[in-house]
C-alpha positions as CSV (number, residue, x, y, z in Angstrom):
1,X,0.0,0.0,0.0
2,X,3.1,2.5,0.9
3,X,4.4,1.7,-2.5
4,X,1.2,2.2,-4.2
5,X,0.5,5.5,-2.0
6,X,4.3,6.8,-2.9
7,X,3.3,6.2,-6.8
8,X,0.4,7.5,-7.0
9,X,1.6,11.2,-5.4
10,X,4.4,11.2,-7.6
11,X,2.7,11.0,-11.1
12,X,0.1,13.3,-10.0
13,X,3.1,15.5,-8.9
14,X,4.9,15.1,-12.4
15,X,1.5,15.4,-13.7
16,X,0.9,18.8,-12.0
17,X,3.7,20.5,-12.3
18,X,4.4,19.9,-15.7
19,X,1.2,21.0,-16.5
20,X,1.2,24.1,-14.4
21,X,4.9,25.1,-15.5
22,X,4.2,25.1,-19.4
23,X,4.2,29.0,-19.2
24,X,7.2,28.5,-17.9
25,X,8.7,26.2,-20.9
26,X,7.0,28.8,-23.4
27,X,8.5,32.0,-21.7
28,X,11.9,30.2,-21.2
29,X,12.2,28.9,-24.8
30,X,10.8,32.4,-26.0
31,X,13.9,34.4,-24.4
32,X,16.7,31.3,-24.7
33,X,16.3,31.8,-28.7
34,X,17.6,35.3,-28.8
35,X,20.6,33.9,-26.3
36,X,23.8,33.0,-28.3
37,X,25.2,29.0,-28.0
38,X,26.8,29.4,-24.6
39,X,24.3,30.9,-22.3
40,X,21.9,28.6,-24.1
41,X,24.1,25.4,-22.9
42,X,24.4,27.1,-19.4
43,X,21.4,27.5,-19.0
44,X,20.3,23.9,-20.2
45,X,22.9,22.2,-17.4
46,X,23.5,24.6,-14.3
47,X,20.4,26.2,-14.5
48,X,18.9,22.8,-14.5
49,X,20.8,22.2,-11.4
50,X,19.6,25.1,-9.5
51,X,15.9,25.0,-10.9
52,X,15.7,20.5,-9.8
53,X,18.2,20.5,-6.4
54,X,18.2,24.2,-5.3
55,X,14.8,25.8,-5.6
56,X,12.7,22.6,-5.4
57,X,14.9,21.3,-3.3
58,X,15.7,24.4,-0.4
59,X,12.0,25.7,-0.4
60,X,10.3,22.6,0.9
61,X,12.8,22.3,3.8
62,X,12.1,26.1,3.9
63,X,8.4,25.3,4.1
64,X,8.7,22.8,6.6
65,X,11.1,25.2,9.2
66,X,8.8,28.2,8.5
67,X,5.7,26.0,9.5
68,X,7.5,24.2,12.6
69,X,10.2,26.8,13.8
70,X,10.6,24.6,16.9
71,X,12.4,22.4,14.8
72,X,15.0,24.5,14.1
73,X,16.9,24.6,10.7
74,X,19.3,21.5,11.2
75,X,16.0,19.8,13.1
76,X,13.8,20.5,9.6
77,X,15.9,19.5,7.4
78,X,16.5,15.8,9.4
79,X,12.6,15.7,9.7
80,X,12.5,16.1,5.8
81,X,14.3,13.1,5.1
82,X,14.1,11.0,8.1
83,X,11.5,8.7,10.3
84,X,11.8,10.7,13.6
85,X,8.7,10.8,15.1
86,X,9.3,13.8,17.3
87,X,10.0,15.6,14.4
88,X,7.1,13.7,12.5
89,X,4.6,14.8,15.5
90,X,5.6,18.5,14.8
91,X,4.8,18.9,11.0
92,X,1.5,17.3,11.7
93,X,1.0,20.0,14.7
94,X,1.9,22.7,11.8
95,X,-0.2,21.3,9.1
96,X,-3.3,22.7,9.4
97,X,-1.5,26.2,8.8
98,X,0.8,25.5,6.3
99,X,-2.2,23.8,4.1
100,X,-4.9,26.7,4.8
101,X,-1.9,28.9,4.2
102,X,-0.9,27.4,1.1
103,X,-4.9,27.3,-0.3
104,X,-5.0,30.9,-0.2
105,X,-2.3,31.1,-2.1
106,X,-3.8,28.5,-5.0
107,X,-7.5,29.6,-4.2
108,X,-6.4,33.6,-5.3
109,X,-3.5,32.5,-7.9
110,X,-6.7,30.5,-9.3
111,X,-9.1,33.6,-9.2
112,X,-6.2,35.7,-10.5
113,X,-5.6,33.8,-13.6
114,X,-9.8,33.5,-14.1
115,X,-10.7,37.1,-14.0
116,X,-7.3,39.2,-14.9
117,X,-5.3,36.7,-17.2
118,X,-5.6,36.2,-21.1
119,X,-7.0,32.8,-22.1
120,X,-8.4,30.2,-23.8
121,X,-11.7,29.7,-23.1
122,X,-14.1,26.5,-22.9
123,X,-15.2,26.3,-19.6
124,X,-19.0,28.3,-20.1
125,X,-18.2,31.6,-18.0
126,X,-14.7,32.0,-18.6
127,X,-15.2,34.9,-21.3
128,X,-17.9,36.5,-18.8
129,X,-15.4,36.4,-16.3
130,X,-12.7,37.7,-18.4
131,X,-14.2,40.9,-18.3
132,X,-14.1,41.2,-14.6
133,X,-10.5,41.7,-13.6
134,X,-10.6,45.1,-11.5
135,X,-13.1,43.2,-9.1
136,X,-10.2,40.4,-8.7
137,X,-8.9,42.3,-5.8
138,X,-12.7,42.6,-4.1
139,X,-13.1,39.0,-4.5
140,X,-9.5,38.5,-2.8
141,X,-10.3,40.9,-0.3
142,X,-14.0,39.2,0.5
143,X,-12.3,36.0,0.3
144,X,-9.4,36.5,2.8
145,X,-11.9,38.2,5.3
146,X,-14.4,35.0,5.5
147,X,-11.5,32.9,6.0
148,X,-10.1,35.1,8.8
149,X,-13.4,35.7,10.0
150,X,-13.6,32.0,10.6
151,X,-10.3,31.0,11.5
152,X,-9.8,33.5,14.3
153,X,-12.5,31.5,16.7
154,X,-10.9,28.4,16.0
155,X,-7.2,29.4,16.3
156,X,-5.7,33.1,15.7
157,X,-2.8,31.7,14.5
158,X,-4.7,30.3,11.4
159,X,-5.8,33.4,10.3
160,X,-2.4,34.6,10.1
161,X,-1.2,31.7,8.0
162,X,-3.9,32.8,6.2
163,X,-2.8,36.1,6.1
164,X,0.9,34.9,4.6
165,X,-0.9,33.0,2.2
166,X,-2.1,35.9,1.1
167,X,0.8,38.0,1.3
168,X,3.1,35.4,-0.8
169,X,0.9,35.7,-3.6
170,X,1.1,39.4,-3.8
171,X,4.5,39.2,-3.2
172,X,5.3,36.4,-5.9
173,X,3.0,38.1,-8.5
174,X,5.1,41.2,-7.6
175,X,8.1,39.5,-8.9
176,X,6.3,38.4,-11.9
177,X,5.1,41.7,-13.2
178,X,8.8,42.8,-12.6
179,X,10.3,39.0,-14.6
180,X,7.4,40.1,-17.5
181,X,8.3,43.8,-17.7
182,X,12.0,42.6,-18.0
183,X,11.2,40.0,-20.2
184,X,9.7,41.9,-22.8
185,X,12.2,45.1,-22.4
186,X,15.1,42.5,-23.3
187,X,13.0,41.3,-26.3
188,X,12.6,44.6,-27.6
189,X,16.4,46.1,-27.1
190,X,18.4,46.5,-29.9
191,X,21.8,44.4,-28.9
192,X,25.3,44.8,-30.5
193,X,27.3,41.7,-31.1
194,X,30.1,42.7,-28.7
195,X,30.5,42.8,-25.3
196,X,26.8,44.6,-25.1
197,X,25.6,41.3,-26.1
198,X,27.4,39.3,-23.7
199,X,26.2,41.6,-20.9
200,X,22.5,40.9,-22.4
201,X,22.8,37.2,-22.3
202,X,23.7,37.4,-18.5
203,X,20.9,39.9,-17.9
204,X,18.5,36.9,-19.6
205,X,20.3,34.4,-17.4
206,X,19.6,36.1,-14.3
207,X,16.4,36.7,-15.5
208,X,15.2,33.2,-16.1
209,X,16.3,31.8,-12.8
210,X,14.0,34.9,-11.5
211,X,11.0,33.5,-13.6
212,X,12.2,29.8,-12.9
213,X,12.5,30.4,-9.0
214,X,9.1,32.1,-9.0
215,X,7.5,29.3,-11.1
216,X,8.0,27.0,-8.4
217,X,6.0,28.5,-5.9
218,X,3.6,27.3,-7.1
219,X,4.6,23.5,-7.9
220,X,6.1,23.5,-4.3
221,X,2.7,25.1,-2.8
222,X,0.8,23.1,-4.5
223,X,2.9,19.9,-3.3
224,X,1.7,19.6,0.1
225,X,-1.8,19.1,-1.1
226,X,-0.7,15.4,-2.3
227,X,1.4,14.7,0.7
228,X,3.4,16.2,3.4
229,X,6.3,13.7,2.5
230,X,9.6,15.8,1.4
231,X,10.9,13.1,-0.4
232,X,8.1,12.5,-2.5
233,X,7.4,15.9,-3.0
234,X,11.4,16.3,-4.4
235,X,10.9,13.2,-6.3
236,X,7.6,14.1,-8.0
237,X,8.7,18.1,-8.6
238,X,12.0,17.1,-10.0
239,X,11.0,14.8,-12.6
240,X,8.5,17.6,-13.3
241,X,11.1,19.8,-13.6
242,X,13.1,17.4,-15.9
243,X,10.2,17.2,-18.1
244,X,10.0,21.3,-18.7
245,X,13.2,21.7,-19.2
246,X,12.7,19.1,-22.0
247,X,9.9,21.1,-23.4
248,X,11.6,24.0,-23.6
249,X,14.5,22.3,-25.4
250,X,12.2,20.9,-28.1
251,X,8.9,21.4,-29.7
252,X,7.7,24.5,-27.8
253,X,5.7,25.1,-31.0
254,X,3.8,22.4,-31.0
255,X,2.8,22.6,-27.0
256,X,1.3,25.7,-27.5
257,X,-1.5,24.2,-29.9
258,X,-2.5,22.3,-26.7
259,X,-4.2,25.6,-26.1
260,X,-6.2,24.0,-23.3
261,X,-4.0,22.8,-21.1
262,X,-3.1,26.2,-18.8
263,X,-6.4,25.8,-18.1
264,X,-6.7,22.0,-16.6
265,X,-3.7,23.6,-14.7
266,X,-5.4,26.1,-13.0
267,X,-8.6,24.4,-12.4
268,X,-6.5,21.9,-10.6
269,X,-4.4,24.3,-8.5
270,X,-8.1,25.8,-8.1
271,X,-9.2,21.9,-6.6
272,X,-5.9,21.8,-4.2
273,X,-6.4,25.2,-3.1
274,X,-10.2,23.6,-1.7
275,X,-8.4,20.6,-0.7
276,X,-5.5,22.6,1.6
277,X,-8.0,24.8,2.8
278,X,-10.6,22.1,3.3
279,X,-7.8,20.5,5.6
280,X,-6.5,23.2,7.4
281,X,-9.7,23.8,8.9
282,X,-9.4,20.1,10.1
283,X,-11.9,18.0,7.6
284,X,-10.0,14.6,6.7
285,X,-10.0,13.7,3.4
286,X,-8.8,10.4,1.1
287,X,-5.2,10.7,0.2
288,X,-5.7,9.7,-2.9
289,X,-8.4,12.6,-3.9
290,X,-5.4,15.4,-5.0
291,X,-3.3,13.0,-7.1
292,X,-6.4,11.4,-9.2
293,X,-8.3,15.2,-9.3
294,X,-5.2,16.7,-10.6
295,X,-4.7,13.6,-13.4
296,X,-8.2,13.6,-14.4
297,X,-8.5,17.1,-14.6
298,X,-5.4,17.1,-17.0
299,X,-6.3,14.3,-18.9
300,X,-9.7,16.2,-19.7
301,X,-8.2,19.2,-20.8
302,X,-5.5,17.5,-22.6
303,X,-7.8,15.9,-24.7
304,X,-10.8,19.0,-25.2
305,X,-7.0,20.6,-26.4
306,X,-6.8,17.5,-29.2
307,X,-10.2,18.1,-30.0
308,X,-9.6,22.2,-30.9
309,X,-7.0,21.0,-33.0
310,X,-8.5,18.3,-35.3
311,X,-11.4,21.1,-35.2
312,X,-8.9,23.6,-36.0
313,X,-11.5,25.7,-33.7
314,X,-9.6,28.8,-32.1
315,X,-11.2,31.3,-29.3
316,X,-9.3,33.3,-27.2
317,X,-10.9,35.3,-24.5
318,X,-10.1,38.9,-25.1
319,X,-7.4,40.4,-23.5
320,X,-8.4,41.9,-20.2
321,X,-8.7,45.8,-19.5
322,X,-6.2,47.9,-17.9
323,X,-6.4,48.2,-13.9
């Protein structure tokens, strides 16, 4: 059954955040072919490095010290990797806040991506709700005060984690307005050959570790929904990873006709967010409901995707107005 379990959580993992990191393989691939041959290959093999083992692999020990601070630094990281039940007994203590913090992080990313973002649409309402992205920050707002209002009789400390669940989104999307702005400034310059160029190519470097570091978030957050095991959760994220860094390597082109697929991302980061808040506020569920939602919700999407293109039928919402 442990075997099974461990499975299980890792491909819905891999599935996940491959899935939810295909912006990622788009934007990377976009800005690596305007790189010349040697930033290319570095990024390809160290960045790898640092994307797999550094930020997927330092955050979730991060997570787990942040959400435990008894533990202690050198106490986290043993508890990450090892069978101590002392250690065990404290990450379940901190659970309920770092899953209800975590949920508001995937419930607003969610809600941010359905009323603000560009799209695809299929699912009926996403064009209506297209249209709606200055009252994103109402329904954020609402959201975050039922939660609190809740939380507070139950345990004051929940509310704040939902308060930092909050806060890391802003913060993170901070950072990706800032990665975006870049992005498309270093697309537009003008570059000489010479040593301009070279100082370019680093700029794009830097700047795709940014995007790459801020990516994970996301996968990371969204790990703890399948399990609270760090092994499996570096397992599952790292072949993840492995698999968009071969996407952005090869056939970027043809991902982007599954047009459909950012969508079965978010509507499954949407279904964890219920799931982590769902269990922070105590209510058990299977362990098996996050790893088969998130595959079935990809597999759907995957295919209404193979459907648009044998159909050759293309709608994309309108862009969304200024805020």
């Amino acid at each position: 059954m442990d075997i099974l379990y461990a499975v299980v959580v890792i491909i819905g993992l891999v599935a996940f955040e491959t899935v939810a990191s295909i912006d990622n393989a788009i934007i990377n691939a976009d800005i690596l072919s305007t790189m010349k041959a040697w930033a290319r290959r570095w990024f390809l093999t160290w960045g790898l490095i640092i994307a797999v083992f550094g930020v997927r692999g330092l955050l979730p020990w991060a997570i787990i010290w942040a959400s435990a601070p008894s533990l202690g630094p050198i106490g986290a990281l043993t508890a990450t990797f090892s069978g101590d039940e002392t250690a065990a007994l404290a990450i379940e203590h901190s659970a309920p806040f770092l899953l209800l913090a975590g949920g508001v992080f995937m419930i607003f990313l969610f809600l941010h991506w359905f009323m603000v973002e560009q799209k695809n649409c299929i699912v009926p309402g996403e064009l209506a709700f297209s249209k709606t992205g200055p009252w994103f920050y109402a329904a954020a707002a609402i959201i975050l005060l039922a939660i609190v209002y809740f939380t507070v009789q139950i345990n004051p400390f929940l509310a704040v984690a939902a308060v930092a669940g909050s806060a890391i989104f802003f913060i993170m999307q901070g950072f990706r307005l800032f990665a975006d702005a870049k992005s498309l400034e270093l697309e537009t310059k003008t570059v000489d050959v010479n040593e301009t160029g070279h100082k370019s190519d680093i700029s794009k470097l830097m700047l795709l570790e940014v995007i790459d570091a801020t990516f994970s978030i996301d996968g990371v957050v969204g790990a703890f929904a399948f399990t609270m095991s760090v092994p499996l959760i570096l397992i599952g994220n790292g072949i993840g990873a492995l698999v968009v860094r071969e996407l952005t390597i090869r056939n970027v082109d043809s991902i982007r006709k599954y047009a459909y697929l950012k969508n079965g991302a978010m509507y499954s980061i949407f279904c964890l967010g219920i799931i982590m808040c769902s269990e922070g506020f105590g209510l058990e569920l299977p362990i098996w409901i996050a790893p088969v939602l998130t595959v079935s919700i990809v597999a759907v999407f995957f295919w209404l995707s193979l459907r648009r293109i044998k159909r050759h039928d293309y709608g994309e919402c309108p862009a969304p107005r200024k805020e």
